[in-house]
C-alpha positions in Angstrom: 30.1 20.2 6.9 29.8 22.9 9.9 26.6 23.8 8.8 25.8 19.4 8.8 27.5 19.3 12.6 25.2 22.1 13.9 22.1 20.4 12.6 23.8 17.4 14.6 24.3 19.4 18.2 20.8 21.1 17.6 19.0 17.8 17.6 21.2 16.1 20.5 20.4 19.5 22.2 16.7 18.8 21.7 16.6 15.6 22.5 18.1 16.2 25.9 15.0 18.5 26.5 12.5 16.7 25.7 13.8 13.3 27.1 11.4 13.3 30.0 8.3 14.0 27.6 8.3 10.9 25.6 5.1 8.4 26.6 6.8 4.8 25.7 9.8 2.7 27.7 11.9 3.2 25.1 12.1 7.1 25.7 12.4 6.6 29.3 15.2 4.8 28.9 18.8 6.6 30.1 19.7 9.3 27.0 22.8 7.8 25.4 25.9 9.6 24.7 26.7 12.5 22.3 29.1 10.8 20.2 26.8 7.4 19.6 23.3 10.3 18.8 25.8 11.8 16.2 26.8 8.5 14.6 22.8 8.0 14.1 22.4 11.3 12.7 24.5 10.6 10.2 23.5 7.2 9.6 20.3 8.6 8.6 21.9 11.1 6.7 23.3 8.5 4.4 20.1 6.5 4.4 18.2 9.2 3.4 20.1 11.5 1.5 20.1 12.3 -2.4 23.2 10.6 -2.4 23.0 7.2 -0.5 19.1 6.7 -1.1 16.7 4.4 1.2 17.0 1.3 -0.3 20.5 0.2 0.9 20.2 -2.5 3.8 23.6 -1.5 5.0 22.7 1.9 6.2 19.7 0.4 8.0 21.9 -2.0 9.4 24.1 0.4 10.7 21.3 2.2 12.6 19.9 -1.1 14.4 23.4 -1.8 15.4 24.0 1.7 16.8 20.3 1.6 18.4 20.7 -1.4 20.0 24.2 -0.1 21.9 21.7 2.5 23.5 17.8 1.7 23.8 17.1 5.6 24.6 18.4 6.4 21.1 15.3 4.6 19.0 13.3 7.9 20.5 16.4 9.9 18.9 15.8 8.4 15.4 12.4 8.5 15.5 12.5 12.2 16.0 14.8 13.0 13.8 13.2 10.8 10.9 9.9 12.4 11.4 11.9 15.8 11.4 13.2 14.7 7.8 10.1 13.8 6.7 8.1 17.1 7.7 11.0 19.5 6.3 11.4 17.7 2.8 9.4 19.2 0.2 10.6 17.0 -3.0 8.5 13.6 -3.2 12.0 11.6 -3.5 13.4 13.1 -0.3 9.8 12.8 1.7 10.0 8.7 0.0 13.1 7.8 1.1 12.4 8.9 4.6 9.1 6.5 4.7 11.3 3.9 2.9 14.0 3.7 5.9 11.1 3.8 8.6 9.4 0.5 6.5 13.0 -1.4 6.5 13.6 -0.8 10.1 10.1 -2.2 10.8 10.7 -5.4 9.3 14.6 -5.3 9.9 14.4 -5.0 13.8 14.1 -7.8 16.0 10.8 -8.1 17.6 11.5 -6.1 20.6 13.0 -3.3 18.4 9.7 -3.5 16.1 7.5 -2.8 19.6 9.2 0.0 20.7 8.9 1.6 17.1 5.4 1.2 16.7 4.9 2.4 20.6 6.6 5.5 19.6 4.3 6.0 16.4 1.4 5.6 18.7 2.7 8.3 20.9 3.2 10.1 18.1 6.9 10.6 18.7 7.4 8.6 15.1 5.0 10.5 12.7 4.7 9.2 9.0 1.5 10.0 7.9 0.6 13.4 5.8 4.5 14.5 4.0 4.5 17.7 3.3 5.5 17.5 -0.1 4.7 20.3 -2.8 4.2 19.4 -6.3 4.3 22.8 -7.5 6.8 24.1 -10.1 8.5 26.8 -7.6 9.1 23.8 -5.1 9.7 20.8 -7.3 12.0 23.3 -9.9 11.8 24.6 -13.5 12.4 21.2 -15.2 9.0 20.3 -14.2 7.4 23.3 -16.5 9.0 21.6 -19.4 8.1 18.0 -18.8 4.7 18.8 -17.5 2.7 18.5 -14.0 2.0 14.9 -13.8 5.4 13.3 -13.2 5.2 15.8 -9.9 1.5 14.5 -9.8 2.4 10.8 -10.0 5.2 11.3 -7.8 3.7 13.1 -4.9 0.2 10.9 -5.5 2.7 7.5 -4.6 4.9 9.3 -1.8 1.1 9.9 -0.1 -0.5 6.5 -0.8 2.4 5.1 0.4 2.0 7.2 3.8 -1.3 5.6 4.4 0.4 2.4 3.3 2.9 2.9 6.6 0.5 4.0 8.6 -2.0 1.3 8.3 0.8 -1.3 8.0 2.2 0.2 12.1 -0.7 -1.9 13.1 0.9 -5.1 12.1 3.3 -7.5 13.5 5.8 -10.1 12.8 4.7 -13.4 14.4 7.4 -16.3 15.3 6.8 -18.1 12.0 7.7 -14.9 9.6 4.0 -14.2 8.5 2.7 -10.5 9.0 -0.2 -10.5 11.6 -2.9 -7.5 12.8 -2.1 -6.9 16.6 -5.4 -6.4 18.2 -5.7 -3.4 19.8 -6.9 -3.1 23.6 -10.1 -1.8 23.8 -10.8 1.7 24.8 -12.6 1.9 28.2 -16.0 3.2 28.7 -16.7 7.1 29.5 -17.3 5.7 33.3 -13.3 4.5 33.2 -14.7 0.9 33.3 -13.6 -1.7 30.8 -15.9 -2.8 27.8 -17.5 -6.4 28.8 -16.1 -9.3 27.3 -18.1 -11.2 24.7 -20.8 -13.6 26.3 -19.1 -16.7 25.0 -15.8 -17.8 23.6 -17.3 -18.6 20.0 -18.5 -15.1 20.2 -14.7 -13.9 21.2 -13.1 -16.5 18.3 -15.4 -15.2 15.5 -14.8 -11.7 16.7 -11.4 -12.3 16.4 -11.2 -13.9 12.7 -14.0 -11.1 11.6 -11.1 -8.8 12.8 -8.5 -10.0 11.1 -10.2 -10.1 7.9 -11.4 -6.6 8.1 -7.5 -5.7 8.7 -6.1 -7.7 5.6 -8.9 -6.2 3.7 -7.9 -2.6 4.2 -4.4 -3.1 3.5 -4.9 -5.3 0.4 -6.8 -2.0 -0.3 -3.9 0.2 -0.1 -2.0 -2.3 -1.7 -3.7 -2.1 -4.8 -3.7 1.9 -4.9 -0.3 1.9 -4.6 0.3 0.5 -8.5 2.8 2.6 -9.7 3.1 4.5 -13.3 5.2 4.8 -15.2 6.8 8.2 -14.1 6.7 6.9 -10.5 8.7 3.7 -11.4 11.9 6.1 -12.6 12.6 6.8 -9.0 14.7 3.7 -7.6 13.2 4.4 -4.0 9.7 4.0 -5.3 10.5 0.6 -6.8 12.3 -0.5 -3.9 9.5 0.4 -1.8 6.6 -0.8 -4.1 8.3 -4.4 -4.1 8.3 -4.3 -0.3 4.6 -3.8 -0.4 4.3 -6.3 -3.2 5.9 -9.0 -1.4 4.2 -8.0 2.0 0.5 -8.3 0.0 1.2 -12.0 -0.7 1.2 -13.2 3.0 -1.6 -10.8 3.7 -3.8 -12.6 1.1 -2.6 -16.1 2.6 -3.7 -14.7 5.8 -7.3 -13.5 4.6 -8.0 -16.9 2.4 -6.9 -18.9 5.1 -9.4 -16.6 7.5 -12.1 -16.7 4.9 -12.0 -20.4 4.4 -11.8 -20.4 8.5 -15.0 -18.2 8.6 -17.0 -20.5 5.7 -16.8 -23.5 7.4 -18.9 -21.6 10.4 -20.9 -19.9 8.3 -23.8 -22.5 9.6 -23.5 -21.6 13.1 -23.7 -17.4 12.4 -27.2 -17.6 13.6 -26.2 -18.1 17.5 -23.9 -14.9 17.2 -25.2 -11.1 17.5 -26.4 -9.2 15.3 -23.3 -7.1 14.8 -21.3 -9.7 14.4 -23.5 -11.1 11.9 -23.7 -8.2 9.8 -19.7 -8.1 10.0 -19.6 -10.9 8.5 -21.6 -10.1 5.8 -20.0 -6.8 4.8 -16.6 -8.8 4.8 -18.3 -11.2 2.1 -19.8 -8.5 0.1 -16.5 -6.3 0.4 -14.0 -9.7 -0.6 -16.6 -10.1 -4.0 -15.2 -6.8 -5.1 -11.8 -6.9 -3.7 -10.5 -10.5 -4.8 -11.4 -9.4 -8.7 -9.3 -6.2 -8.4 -6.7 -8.1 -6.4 -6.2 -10.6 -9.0 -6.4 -7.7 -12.0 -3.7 -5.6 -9.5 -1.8 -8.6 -9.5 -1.8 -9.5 -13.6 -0.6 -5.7 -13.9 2.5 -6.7 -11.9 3.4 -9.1 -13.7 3.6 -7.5 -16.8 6.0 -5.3 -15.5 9.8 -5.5 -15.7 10.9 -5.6 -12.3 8.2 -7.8 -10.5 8.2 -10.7 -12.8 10.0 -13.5 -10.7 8.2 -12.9 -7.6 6.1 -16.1 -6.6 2.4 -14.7 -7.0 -0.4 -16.1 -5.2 -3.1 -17.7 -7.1 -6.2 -15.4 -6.2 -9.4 -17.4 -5.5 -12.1 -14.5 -6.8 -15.2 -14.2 -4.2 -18.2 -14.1 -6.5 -21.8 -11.9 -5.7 -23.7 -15.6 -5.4 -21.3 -16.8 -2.8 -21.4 -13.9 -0.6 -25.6 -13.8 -1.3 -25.6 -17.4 -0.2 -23.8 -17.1 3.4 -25.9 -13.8 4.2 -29.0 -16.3 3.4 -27.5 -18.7 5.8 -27.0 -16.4 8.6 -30.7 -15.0 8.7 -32.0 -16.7 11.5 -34.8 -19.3 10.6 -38.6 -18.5 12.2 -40.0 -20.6 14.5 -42.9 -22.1 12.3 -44.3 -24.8 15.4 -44.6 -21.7 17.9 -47.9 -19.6 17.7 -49.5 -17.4 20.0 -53.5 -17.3 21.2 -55.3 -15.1 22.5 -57.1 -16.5 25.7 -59.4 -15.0 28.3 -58.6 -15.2 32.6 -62.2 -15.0 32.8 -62.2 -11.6 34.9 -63.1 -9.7 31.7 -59.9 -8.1 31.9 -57.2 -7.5 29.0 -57.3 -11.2 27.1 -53.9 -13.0 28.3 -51.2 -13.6 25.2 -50.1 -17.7 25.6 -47.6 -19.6 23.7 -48.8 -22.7 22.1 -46.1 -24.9 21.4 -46.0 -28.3 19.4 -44.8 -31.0 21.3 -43.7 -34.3 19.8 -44.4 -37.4 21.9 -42.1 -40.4 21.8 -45.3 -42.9 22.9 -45.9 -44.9 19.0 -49.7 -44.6 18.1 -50.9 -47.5 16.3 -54.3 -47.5 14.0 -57.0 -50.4 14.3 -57.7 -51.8 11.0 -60.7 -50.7 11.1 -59.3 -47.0 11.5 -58.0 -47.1 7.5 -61.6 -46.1 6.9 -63.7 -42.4 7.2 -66.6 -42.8 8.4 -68.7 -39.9 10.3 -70.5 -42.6 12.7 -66.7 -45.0 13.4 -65.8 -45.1 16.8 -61.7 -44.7 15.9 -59.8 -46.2 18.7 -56.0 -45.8 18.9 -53.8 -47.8 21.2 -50.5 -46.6 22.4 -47.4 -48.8 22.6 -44.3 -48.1 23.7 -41.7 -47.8 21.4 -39.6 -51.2 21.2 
């Protein structure tokens, strides 16, 4: 217990150091007393610990009602969970640590959930990379007896879900509950000047939708790596996190169909947009025709598994090769078949001049004689033009 209360003082005592250093408004917020930073230390003690484990709401409860007394203290418990997760060296300690960070994320009221993922950007709130080992020495003897891949499963989830986290810190919670990518501001030129906008708003909507899908796609991606097996389904803190990801997947997928269905019914007018956008669109179709059959296959594999049964699936539309042939052929632009160009001379024996002959079509009716109905090399073919009535 002394040696628990030192680890306590030394992390207050750091904190008061480093208070100024912190990038986000949440760190430069006024530090909060001793007593409340030690009632979050051990909060995450409990939430994390071999004992209490990560899945209990009521320890993550705890820390948002302790954080919200003092907004200086979410830098506190940033730190200090990115300190967990760096020193633990067993996968189950390095999982329960990600496990707490994910609850907070989607437990925290919306201003709670900026000022966490400001912090990860400023890298005050670090989740990617544990530091795990999966070697005997580190993991223990029992682990030469039952073999390497438990350790290997283990340590392969506790990663995967890593990348998981850190792809899933560029998400928010919108107003109506549904999980949402927040576009990023875009970096500024090497001048300092700001990138131009796009040169119309249908470029900037399709921009927009192309970026969302892209998003969903990559974290449907990790979604589907993260399958667990069955030695990684023995930890409770795995399960609990895999069913958070599970349930987070379906309204990702509702996101991308309803995007996808969004981006179909404008697949006709793809030929006004750039070229980068174009081909965007395109590698989103050719990507979805070999996601959505792994999606659905990742999804069957859930179901057949004991814990995930009752959970309200979505019914994956698969994106076939033909259907994401067909919208690249609509997109190619169509050539201009009426427009030739001709040589002609400006009669000053120079370079001959390149001119554009164009088709025109006249509104002014032609109508033929009767007489006109026959070829004849000697007929004098008359036409008379009426107006149109």
């Amino acid at each position: 217990m002394k040696v628990f209360k030192g680890k306590i003082r030394a992390a207050i005592g750091s904190l008061m150091d480093h208070a100024g250093t912190a990038s986000t408004n949440a760190s430069s917020a006024a530090i909060p007393d001793r007593a409340l930073l030690a009632d979050i230390e051990t909060a995450i003690e409990r939430s994390t610990g071999s004992g209490g484990g990560g899945h209990d709401d009521r320890h993550v409860h705890e820390i948002l009602f302790l954080v919200s007394n003092a907004p200086g203290a979410i830098t506190f418990l940033s730190r200090r969970i990115t300190a967990r997760l760096e020193a633990a060296r067993a996968p189950a300690a390095a999982l329960r640590s990600l496990l707490l960070v994910h609850r907070l994320l989607r437990a925290g009221d919306r201003y709670f959930e900026q000022d966490l993922r400001s912090l990860w950007a400023s890298r005050d709130l670090r989740v990617g990379a544990p530091r795990c080992s999966c070697s005997p020495l580190a993991a223990g003897v029992d682990y030469v007896n039952a073999g390497a891949a438990a350790a290997t499963g283990a340590c392969a989830f506790v990663h995967g879900y890593s990348a998981y986290l850190e792809e899933r810190m560029q998400w928010v919670i919108n107003q109506a509950g549904n999980l949402e990518p927040a576009r990023p501001s875009p970096p500024p030129h090497h001048d300092g000047k700001l990138p131009h906008p796009p040169s119309s708003s249908h470029d900037a909507d399709v921009e927009t939708l192309l970026f969302k899908l892209a998003m969903c796609q990559r974290l449907l991606d990790l979604t589907i790596q993260l399958l667990p097996d069955n030695n990684t389904s023995a930890c409770a803190a795995a399960r609990s996190a895999f069913g958070i990801v599970l349930r987070e997947s379906f309204k990702v997928y509702d996101a991308f169909m309803e995007g996808l269905d969004a981006m179909l019914l404008r697949s006709r007018s793809l030929d006004g947009l750039s070229k980068p956008l174009r081909l965007s669109a395109n590698e989103i179709m050719r990507k979805a025709s070999a996601q959505t059959p792994e999606l659905k296959e990742f999804y069957h594999k859930c179901k057949r598994s004991n814990g995930s049964k009752s959970l309200d699936y979505p019914l994956v539309r698969v994106v076939t090769p033909a259907q994401a042939s067909e919208m690249e052929m609509e997109s190619v632009p169509i050539p201009e078949e009426d427009c030739q160009e001709k040589e002609v001379s400006d009669g000053s024996g120079g370079a001959p001049l390149v001119r554009k002959m164009e088709t025109t079509i006249s509104t002014v009716w032609v109508e033929f004689d009767d007489d006109d109905q026959q070829i004849a090399g000697d007929g004098d073919h008359s036409l008379k033009a009426v107006q149109p009535s």
